[in-house]
C-alpha positions in Angstrom: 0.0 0.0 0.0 1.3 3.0 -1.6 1.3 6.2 0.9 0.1 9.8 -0.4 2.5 12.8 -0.1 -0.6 14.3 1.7 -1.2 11.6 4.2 2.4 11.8 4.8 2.0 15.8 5.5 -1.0 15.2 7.8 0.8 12.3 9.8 3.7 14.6 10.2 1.8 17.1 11.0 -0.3 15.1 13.7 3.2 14.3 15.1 4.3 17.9 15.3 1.1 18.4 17.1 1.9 15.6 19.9 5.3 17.3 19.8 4.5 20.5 20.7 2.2 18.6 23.3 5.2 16.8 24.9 7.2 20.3 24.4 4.9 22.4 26.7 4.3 19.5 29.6 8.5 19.2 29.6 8.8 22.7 29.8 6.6 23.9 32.0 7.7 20.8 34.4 11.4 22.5 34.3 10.0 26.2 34.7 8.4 25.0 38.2 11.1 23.8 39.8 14.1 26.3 38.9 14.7 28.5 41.4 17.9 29.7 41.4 18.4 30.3 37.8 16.7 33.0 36.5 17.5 33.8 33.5 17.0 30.0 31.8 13.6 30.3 33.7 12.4 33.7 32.5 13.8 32.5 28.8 11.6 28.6 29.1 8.7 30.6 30.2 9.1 32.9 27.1 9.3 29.7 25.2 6.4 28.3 26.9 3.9 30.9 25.5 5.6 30.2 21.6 4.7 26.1 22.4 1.2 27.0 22.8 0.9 29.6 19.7 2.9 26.8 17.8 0.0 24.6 18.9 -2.4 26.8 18.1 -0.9 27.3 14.5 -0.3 23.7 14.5 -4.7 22.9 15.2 -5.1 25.5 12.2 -2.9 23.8 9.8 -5.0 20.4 10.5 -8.4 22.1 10.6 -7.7 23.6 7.0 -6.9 20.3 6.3 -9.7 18.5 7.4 -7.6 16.3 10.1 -7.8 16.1 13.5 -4.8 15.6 16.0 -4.1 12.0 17.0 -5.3 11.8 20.9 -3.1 8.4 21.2 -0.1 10.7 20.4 -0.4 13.7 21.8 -0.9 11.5 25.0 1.9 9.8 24.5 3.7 12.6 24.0 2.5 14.4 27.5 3.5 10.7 28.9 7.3 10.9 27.6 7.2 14.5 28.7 6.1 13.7 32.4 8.5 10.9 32.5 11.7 13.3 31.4 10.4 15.7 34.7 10.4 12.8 36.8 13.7 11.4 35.7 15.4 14.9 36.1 14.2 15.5 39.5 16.3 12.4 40.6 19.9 13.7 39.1 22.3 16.0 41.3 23.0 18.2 37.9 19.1 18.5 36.8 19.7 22.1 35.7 22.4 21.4 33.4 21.2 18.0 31.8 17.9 19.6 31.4 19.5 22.4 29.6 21.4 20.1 27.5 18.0 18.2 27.1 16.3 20.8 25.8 19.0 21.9 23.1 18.6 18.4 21.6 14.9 19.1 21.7 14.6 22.4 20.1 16.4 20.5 17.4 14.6 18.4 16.8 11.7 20.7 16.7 13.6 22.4 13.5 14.1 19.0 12.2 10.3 18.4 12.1 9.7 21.9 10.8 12.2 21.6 8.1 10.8 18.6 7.3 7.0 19.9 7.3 8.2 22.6 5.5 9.3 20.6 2.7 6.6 18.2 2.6 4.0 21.3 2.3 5.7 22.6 -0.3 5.8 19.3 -2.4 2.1 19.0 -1.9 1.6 23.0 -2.6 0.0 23.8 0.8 1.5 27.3 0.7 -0.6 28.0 3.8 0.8 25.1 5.9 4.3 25.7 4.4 4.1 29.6 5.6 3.3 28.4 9.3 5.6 26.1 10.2 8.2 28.8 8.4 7.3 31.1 11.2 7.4 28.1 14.0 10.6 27.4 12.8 12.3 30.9 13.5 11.2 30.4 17.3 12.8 26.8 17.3 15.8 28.1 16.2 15.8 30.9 18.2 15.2 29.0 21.2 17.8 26.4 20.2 20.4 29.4 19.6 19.6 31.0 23.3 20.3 27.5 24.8 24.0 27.0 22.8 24.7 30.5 23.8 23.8 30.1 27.5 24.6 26.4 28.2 28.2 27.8 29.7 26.9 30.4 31.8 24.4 27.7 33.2 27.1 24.9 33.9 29.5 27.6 35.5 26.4 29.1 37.8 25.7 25.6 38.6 29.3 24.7 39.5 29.5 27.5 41.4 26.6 26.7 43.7 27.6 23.2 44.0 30.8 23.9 46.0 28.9 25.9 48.3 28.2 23.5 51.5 24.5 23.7 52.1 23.6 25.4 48.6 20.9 23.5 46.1 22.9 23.8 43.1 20.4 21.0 40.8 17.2 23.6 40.1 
């Protein structure tokens, strides 16, 4: 069984959504518990409002479409999401592996874009193709803040780890 390029864009697209899903539950898990790094907070919480407009964007894209999300996904996304918090929480050096974490997200995020990108563009969904050309700037922007700032994170959290009583982790 031969698949379309267009059930190929709306699978990708349904995974994009569960993405963005699993993007905002991870996010907003790391946001809550960092306390004593402000800047990486203030800049996830930025990123948390884009993940919902990208999900937003995301529900238009399907509704012009005439596809729904995939609720088995976008669960399972939320799952993988709420399993990454819980995992982090039990590490000494959270902060920095959640940092690192999030880099490898973010590009993956531009993968999927790139991808989605190309795949409405083959169909000649200019609409869909336009979107995800905007989502993409914030994944890369995101992405770019987190390379730029990963030093300054593992030096602050060094720093607080050699301090006797000091939580250096979030």
């Amino acid at each position: 069984m031969t698949t379309t390029a267009d059930e190929n864009l709306n699978d990708w697209l349904r995974d994009a959504h569960a993405m963005e899903q699993q993007a905002e539950k991870m996010l907003s898990a790391q946001a809550e518990r960092l306390e004593h790094y402000p800047d990486l907070r203030a800049r996830i919480v930025q990123h948390i409002d884009e993940t919902r407009w990208q999900q937003s964007v995301l529900d238009e894209c399907l509704a012009r479409r005439g596809i729904s999300n995939s609720v088995i996904k976008d669960m399972g996304g939320k799952l993988m999401a709420m399993g990454q918090a819980v995992g982090g929480m039990t590490v000494s050096d959270e902060v920095v592996k959640g940092a690192m974490a999030g880099y490898v997200f973010e590009n993956i995020e531009i993968a999927t874009y790139t991808t989605l990108i190309a795949g409405a563009q083959a169909v000649g969904d200019s609409a869909t193709q336009a979107a995800c050309e905007q989502i993409i700037v914030q994944e890369k922007a995101m992405a770019a803040w987190l390379l730029e700032h990963l030093p300054q994170v593992t030096q602050a959290f060094l720093a607080r780890a050699e301090q006797p009583g000091v939580t250096a982790k979030v």
